[in-house]
N, C-alpha and C positions, 0 to 999 in steps of 0.2 A: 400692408405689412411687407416692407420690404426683404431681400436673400441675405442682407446680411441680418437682420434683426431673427429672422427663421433659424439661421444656423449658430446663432446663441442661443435660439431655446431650445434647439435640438442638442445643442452639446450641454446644454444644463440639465434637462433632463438626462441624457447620457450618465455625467456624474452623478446626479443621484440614483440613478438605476444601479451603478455601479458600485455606490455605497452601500446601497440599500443588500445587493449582492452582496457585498463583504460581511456586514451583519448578519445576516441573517445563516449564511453558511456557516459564520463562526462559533455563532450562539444557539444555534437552531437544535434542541434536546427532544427526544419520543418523549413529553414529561406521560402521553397518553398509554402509555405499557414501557416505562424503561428497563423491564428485566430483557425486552429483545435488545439483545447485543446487536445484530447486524444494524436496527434503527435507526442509532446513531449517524451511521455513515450513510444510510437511504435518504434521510431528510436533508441531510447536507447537499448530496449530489441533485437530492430532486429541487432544493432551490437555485444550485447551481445553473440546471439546465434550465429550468425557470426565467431566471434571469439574462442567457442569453438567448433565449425567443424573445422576449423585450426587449433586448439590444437590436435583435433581428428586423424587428417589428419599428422601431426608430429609424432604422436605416431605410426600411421600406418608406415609410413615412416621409422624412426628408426628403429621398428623390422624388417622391410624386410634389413634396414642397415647391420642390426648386425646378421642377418639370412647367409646374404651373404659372411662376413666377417670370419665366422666361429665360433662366438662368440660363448660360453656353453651356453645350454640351462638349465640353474639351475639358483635359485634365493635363496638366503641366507637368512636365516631368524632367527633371535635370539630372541625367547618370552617366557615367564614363565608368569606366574600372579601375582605369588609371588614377582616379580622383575617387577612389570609393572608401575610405580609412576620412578622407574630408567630409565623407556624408556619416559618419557612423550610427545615426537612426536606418540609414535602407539597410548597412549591413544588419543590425536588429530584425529588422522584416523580413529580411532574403532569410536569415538563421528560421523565422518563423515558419515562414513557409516553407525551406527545406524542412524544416522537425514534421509539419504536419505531410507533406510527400510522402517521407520516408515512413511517416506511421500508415498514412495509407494504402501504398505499395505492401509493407510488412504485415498489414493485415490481410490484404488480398494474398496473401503466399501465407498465412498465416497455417499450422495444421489445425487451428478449431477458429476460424475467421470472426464465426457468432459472439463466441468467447472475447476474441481479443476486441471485438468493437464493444462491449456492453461491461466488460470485465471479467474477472475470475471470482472473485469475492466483493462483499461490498465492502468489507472492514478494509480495503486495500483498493483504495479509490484514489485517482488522478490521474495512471498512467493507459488507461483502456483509449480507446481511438474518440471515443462517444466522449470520457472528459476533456480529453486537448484539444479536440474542437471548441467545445464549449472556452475552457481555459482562452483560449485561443482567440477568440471573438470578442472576449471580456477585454484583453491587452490591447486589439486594435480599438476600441473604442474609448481607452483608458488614453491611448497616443491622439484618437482625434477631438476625445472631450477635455484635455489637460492643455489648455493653452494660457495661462495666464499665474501669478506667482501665488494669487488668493489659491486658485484651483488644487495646487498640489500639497499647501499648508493644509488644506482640508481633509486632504488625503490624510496627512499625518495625523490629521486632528481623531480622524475616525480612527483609526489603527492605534491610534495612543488610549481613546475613550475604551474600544472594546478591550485594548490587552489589560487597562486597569478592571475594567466590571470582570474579566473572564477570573482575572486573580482574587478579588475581593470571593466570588465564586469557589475559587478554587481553594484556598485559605481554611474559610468558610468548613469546606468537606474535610479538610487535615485535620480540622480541631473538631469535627464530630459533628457537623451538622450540614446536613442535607435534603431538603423535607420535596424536592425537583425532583431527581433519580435515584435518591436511597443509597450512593455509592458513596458515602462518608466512609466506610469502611477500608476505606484501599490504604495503606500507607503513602501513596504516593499521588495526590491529585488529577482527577482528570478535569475538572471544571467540568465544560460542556462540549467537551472532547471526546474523540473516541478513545483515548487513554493517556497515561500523563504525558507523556514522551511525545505524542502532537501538540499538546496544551504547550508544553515547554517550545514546542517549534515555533509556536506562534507567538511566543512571549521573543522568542528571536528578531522578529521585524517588530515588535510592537515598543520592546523596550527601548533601541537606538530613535524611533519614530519620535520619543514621548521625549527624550533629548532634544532632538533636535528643532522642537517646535520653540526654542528658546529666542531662536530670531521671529518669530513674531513680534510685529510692533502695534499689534491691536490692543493690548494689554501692557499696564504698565512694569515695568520691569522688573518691582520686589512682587509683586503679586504674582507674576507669570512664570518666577523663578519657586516661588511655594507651592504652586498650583504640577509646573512639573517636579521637583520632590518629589511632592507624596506620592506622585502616580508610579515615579520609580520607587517608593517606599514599598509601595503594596507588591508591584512587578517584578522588586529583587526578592523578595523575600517568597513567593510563589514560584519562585522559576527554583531558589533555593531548595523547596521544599518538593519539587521535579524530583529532584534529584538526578536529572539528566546530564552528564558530563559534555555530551555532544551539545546542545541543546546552551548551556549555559558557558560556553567555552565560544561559541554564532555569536551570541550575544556581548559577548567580552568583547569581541573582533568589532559588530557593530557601534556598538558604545564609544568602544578607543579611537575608529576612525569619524565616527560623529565628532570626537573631541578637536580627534586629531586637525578636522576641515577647520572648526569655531579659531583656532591657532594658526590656521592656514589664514585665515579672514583677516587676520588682524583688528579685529573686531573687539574693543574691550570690556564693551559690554556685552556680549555675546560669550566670549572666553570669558567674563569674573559668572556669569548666569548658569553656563553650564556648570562650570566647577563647584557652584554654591548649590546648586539642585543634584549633581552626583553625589557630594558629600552626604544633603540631607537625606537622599536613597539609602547607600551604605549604613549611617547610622541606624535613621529609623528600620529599616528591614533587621539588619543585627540586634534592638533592641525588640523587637516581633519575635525574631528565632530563639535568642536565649531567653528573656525575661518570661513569654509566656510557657508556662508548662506544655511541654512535647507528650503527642499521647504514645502511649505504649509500643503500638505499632509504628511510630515514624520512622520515616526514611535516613539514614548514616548517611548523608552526602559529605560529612566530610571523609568518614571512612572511605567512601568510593572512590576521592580522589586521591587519598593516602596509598589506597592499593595499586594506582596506574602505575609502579614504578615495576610491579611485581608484572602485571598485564604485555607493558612494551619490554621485559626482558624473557615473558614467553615471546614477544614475536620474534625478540630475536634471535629465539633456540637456546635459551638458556635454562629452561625446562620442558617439561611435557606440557603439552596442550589439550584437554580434553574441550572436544567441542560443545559439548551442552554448557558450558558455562557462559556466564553475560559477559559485556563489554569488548573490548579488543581481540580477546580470546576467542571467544564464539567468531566475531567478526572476519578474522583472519581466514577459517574455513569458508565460509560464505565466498569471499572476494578472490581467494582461490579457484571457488567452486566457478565462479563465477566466468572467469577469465578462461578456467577449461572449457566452459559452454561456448566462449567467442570462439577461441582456437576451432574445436570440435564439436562445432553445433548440433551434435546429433536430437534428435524428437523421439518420443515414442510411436510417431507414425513410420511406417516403412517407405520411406523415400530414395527417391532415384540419387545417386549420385551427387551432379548437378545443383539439384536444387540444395540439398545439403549443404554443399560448400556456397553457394549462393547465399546463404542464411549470414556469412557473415559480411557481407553485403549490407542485408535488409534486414535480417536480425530475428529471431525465432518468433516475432509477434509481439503487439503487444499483450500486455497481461500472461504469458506463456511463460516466465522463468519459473514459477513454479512446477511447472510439469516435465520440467528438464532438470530442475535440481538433483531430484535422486537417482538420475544418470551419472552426473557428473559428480558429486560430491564426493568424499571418501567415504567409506563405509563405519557406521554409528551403531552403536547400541542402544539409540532410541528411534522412533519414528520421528522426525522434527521438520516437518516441513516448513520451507522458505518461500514466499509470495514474494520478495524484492531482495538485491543486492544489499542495499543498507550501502548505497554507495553513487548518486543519482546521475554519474558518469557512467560508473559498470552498467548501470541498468541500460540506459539506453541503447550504449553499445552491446551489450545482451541481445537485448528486445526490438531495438532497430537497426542495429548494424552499425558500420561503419559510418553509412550516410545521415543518419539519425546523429551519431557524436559528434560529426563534423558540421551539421547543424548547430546542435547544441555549441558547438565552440564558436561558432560565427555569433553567434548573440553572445556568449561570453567576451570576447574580442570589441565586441560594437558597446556592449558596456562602458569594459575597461576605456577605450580610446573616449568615450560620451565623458567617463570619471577624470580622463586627463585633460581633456579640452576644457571642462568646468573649473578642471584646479587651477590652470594657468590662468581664466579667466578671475576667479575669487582671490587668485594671488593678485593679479594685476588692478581692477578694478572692483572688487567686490561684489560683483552682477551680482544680483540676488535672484534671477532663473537659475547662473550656475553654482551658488549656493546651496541651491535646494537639491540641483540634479546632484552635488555632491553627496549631499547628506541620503538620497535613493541609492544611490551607486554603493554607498557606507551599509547601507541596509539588506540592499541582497547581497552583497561581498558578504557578510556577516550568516545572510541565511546557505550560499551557497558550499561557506564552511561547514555546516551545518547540515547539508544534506549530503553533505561525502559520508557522514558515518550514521545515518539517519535513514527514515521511510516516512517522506511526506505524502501528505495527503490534501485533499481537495481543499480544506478547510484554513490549510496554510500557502495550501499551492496558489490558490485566488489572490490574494495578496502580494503575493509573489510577481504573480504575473503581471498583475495591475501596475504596480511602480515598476515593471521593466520595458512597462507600455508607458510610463510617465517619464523613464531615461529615455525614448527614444525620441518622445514629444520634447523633452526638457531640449535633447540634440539637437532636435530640427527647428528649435525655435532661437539657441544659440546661436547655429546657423546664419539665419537669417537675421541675425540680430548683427554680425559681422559682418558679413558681405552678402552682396548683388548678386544673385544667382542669373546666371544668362539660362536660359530654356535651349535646350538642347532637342527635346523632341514633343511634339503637341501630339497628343491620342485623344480621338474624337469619340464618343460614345453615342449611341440613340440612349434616351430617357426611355424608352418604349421598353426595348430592352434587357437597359439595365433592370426597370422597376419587374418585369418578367423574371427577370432571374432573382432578384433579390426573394420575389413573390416564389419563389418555386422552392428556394431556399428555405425560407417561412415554413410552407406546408408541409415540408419535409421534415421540417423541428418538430413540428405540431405534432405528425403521425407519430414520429419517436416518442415524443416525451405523452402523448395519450396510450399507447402501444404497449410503452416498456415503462417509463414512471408511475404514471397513473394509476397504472392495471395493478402494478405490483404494490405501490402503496394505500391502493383501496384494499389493496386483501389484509396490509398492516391495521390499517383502521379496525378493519373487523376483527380480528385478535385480539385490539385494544378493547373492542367493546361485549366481548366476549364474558369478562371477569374473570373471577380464580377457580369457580366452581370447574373440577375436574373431569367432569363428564361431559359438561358446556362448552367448556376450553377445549378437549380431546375432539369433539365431533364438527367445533368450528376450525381447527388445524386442517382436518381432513377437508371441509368444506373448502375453504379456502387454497388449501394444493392443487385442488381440482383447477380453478382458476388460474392460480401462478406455481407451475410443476416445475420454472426454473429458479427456484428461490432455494437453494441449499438448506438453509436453515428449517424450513419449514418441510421439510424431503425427508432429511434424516430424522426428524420429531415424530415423523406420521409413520415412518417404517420403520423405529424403534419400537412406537406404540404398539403396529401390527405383531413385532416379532416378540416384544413382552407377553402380549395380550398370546401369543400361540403356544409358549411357554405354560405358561396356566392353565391352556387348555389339552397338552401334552400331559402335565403334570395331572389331572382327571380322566386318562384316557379318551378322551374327545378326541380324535384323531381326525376323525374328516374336516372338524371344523379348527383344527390348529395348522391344518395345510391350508386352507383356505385365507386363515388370516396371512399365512406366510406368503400366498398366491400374492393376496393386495399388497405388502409388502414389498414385492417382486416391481410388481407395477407402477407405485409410487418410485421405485426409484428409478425403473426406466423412462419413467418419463423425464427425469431429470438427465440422464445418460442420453435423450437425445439433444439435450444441447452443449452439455460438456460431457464426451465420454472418458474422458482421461482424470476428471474429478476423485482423488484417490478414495476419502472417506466412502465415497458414493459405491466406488465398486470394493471397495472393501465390502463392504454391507451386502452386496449383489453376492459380492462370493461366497461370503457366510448364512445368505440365504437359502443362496442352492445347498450348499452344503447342509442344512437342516430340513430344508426338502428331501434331501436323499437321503440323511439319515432317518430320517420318517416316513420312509416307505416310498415317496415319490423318486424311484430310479432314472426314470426318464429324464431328471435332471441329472446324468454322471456326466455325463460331455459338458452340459455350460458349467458343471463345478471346477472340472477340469481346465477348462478352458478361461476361466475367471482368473484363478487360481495363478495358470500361467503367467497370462499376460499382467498380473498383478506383481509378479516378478519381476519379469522383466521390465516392464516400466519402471522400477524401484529398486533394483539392485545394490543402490547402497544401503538399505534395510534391512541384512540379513535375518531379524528377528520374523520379516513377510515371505520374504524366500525363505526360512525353514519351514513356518507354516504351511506354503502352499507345496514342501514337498508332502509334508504330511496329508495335504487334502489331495493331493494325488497318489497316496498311496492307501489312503483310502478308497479312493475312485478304481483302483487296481492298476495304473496305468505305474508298473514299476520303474520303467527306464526314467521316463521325466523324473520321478519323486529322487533315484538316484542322483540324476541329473542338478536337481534344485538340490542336495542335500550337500551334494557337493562345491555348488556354487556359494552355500552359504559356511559350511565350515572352512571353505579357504577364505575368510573374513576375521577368522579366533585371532590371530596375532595382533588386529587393529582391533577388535573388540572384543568381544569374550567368548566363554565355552555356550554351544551351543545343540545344548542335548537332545535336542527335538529334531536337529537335523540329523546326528548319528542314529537315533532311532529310525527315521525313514530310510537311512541309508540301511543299516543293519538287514532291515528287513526284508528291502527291497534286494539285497545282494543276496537272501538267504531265498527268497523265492525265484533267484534269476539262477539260482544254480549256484553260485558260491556261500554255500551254507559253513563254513568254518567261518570267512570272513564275514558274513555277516551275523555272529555270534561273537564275532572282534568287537563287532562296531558295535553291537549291543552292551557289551561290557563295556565299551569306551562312554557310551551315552548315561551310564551308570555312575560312572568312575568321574563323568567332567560335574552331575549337579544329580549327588546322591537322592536328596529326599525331593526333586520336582516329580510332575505327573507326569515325566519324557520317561524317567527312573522306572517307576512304578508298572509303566504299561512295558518298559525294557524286562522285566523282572516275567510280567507274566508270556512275554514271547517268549522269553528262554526258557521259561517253563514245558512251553509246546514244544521248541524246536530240540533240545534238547531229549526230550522223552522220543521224537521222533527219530532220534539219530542213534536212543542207545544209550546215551549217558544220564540214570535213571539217579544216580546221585546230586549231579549237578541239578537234575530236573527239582530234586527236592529241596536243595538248598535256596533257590529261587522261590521253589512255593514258600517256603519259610520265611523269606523275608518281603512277602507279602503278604503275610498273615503278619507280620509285627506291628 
């Protein structure tokens, strides 16, 4: 067997591995316990990483091939700078490689490094160091398994099969059936997504894909032109029922510039196939939407787009903006917020200077914008935490800096120049390489509209990546399809080596994905196999934390459980044994705070534990209540509803000045959000015990005065009852007891 015969079948394996990756990440459902939300995104990512240790293991494989065979140990290499915009595949690779650089410098400076390599959440997968490697390996083997014009038609072909079955799917759950994950209820489909707004991202590459397969000549013309139809029949009419604005707005972009290349072709049977397969889309999908009966709960998407006039004339200050709402509105806060975090990178860690301002450089980490959000955001009347920009430019420059964006725009750049080189070619001779690289270049132009106001994920990002490793291949085979490269410089390798480091590479995947995949998705198994019985379920949750204590999901379940379960036993006077559940309680979630200590729900929980620790007797927790409490603050100071609270749990703890302190920090918040009676009461109090007892019988009555009938009121009501009988004013004292006797 000869090295050229070896390295077709290594690159045909390649695509199918690569295939097989794209499927299975996109389809891949918990159907074995789908009420775990996290699931979803664990089995996506675990075939993710899956798939590139089998990329890994190819590559291994090859070089010991071509080691054996006797292949040269020299690799050709033709670069200048001056000539780099003529190569726009290496500008691709160079973008590559800077993105992953800068993710890994930004993780090493990261303030939780664990975190930002493995992720924050899993429902918010793609951007952790752990998927862009992966991501990352999938594109260069996408560039060295895509050599030939079958190979990329294939591509399409997959990407068109899954976005039609993910629709048929998705459809399917809109009109009330779902017998997979039980989620027919949603108004808004997710297929086999982590929710519809990904479903819809990915109907973004699938739908211009399923266009563009129109220049196939393996099939005959009317057939090929029915065949794609319906697939856009089924894919407008599900991306429709998204209701996604961003999402379907990609896909517009897609679609038009698919058309717009078949136009570019001159191509007449190509331009009359498209146009007769768009139409039968439009129709049949509009006869899907109105004819069949809508249920109850479906989605307004036209309403949604009726209202964008009202949306972009909040942005442009022509009303109030309350940030909890969807679409543009919400967004505009975000990408604000967002841009303050580049400016003023500040962390919840206490950092030097230096490295602070360095951070916009390297960028706060990956996975890290959520723990910088409620620094930077303005201050909200809800809790609303942000895990991404909704913005796939902010993010990076966020998360990785500046070097990370200007990455990123080197492979956007290498693109564009891949998209122009192919037009002038499809203008002038109709290459059907740069037809195709056209119709990749139409597809992520299309997704990458799409994730300006959007949060992709693994499931969309794979695909992604893959056709911008097929424009880079599609470049460099244009390339050479034009001119003689003269070899500029020869780089010699040992096979010994290489195959070493490929090998060391390998086992380094292995350990990760047994370590950190494996381990966590054996513990999912076992939940799955668990059942519903509640006493089976509760003692297997517990079981299983012990195993995987960095798994959020299953942290907060078991130290819910604990804190329920101590409740009940407070409510029977059991007192030793309601501390005790609170103890484990404790522990469960410390265990999870040693890998992310900044996890807000997590210490939320930590602080409300101590806090019922001490109020049941165990004092010995007033300091970590205290201390919880703070740092709960300050890490989240756009939440004034947290910072009232935690002055309250500091004035509970006794510690008057902080409760002050906090009490204050959150009522200068009222003008951006609302009255906030719970911090006038800590205030009140705290000034009446620090010595200013008029003014803090002000603040009382103010805490009263801002939200009469809450429990801030009521407990206002019975301090003026003390403090008043203590000062003398035996009338007022009575008028207070009275209106809490009402």
């Amino acid at each position: 067997m000869g090295v050229p015969v070896i390295h077709n079948q290594i690159a045909q394996v390649l695509r199918i591995s690569i295939f097989l990756a794209i499927t299975s990440v996109a389809m891949a459902i918990p159907v074995f316990k789908p009420g775990l939300e996290y699931a979803y995104g664990e089995v996506k990512g675990l075939f993710l990483h899956l798939a590139s240790l089998v990329v890994i293991g190819i590559f291994v494989y090859g070089l010991f091939a071509f080691w054996r065979k006797g292949e040269p140990s020299k690799l050709n290499w033709s670069f200048s700078s001056h000539d780099l915009l003529g190569r726009p595949h290496v500008l691709i690779m160079l973008g590559l490689v800077g993105l992953l650089a800068s993710a890994s410098v930004s993780t090493l400076l990261s303030p939780l490094p664990k975190v930002s390599f493995f992720g924050a959440y899993d429902q918010y997968s793609g951007f952790n160091l752990y998927d862009l490697l992966t991501l990352s390996i999938l594109l260069f083997a996408a560039f060295i398994a895509l050599r030939k014009p079958e190979h990329f038609l294939q591509l399409l072909v997959v990407l068109a099969a899954l976005g039609a079955l993910a629709s048929v799917y998705g459809i399917a759950q809109y009109f009330g059936w779902d017998a997979l994950t039980n989620r027919e209820g949603n108004s808004r489909p997710p297929s086999s997504f982590e929710n519809t707004l990904n479903f819809g991202a990915f109907l973004v590459l699938s739908i211009p894909s399923t266009a563009g397969l129109i220049i196939s000549t393996k099939i005959p013309v009317s057939r090929l032109t029915l065949l794609v139809g319906l697939g856009l029949v089924i894919q407008f009419a599900a991306l429709w029922f998204t209701g996604g604005r961003g999402p379907q707005l990609g896909a517009l972009i897609g679609l038009g510039l698919v058309i717009g290349i078949m136009l570019l072709s001159r191509d007449s049977v190509s331009i009359r196939g498209v146009g007769a397969a768009v139409f039968l889309g439009v129709i049949g999908a509009i006869a899907i939407i109105v004819l069949i009966p809508t249920p109850t709960k479906g989605v307004d998407t036209l309403g949604r787009w009726t209202s964008l006039n009202n949306e972009v004339a909040s942005l442009a200050g022509d009303e109030d903006i309350t940030f909890g709402v969807g679409g543009l509105a919400a967004r505009q806060g975000i990408w604000r917020a967002s841009i303050g975090m580049f400016l003023d990178p500040e962390t919840a860690n206490d950092e030097n200077y230096w490295l602070t301002n360095l951070r916009r450089v390297f960028g706060l980490g990956p996975d890290m914008f959520v723990h910088s959000y409620p620094i930077a955001v303005d201050p909200m009347t809800e809790i609303r935490l942000q895990a991404n920009s909704h913005n796939v430019a902010l993010q990076i420059l966020v998360t990785l800096g500046v070097l990370g964006l200007t990455a990123l725009m080197l492979i956007a750049v290498g693109i564009l120049v891949v998209g122009r080189v192919a037009a002038i070619a499809v203008r002038s001779s109709g290459n059907r390489i740069a037809v195709l690289a056209c119709i990749f270049v139409a597809v992520v132009i299309g997704k990458i509209a799409e994730m300006m106001v959007g949060v992709p994920r693994v499931s969309d990002l794979l695909p992604t990546f893959v056709m911008i490793g097929g424009i880079a291949a599609a470049g460099s085979l244009m390339i050479q399809d034009n001119r003689r490269l003269s070899i500029s410089k020869m780089f010699s390798f040992n096979y010994g080596q290489a195959i070493a480091v490929a090998g060391a590479v390998m086992v380094v995947g292995l350990v990760l994905f047994f370590s950190w995949d494996l381990r966590r998705f054996s513990g999912t198994l076992d939940l799955a196999k668990s059942g519903s019985d509640p006493e089976t379920l509760g003692s297997t949750f517990i079981r299983v934390n012990e195993t995987v204590p960095d798994r959020l999901y299953l942290s907060l379940m078991v130290a819910n459980m604990y804190i329920d379960a101590s409740s009940d036993r407070f409510s029977k006077d059991m007192i030793a044994e309601g501390l005790d559940l609170l103890e484990r309680a404790r522990e469960t979630l410390l265990s999870y705070e040693s890998y992310n200590h900044q996890e807000f729900l997590t210490q939320f929980l930590l602080a409300k534990v101590s806090s019922l620790l001490m109020e049941n007797g165990a004092t010995q927790y007033r300091e970590e209540m205290i201390y919880r409490y703070r740092t709960l603050a300050h890490n989240n100071p756009a939440f004034p509803t947290v910072v009232g609270t935690a002055s309250t749990a500091a004035l509970s703890g006794g510690d008057y000045n902080l409760a002050l302190d906090l009490a204050d920090q959150a009522i200068a918040t009222e003008n951006e959000t609302k009255s906030w009676s719970k911090a006038w009461l800590a205030r009140g109090i705290s000034r009446y015990y620090l010595g200013d007892k008029q003014g803090g019988i002000t603040d009382l009555l103010t805490a009263i005065k801002k939200e009469p009938l809450s429990e801030a009121a009521f407990i206002a009501h019975q301090a003026l009852v003390q403090f008043y009988t203590e000062v003398g004013e035996t009338e007022q004292a009575d008028y207070h007891r009275s209106q809490i006797q009402r």
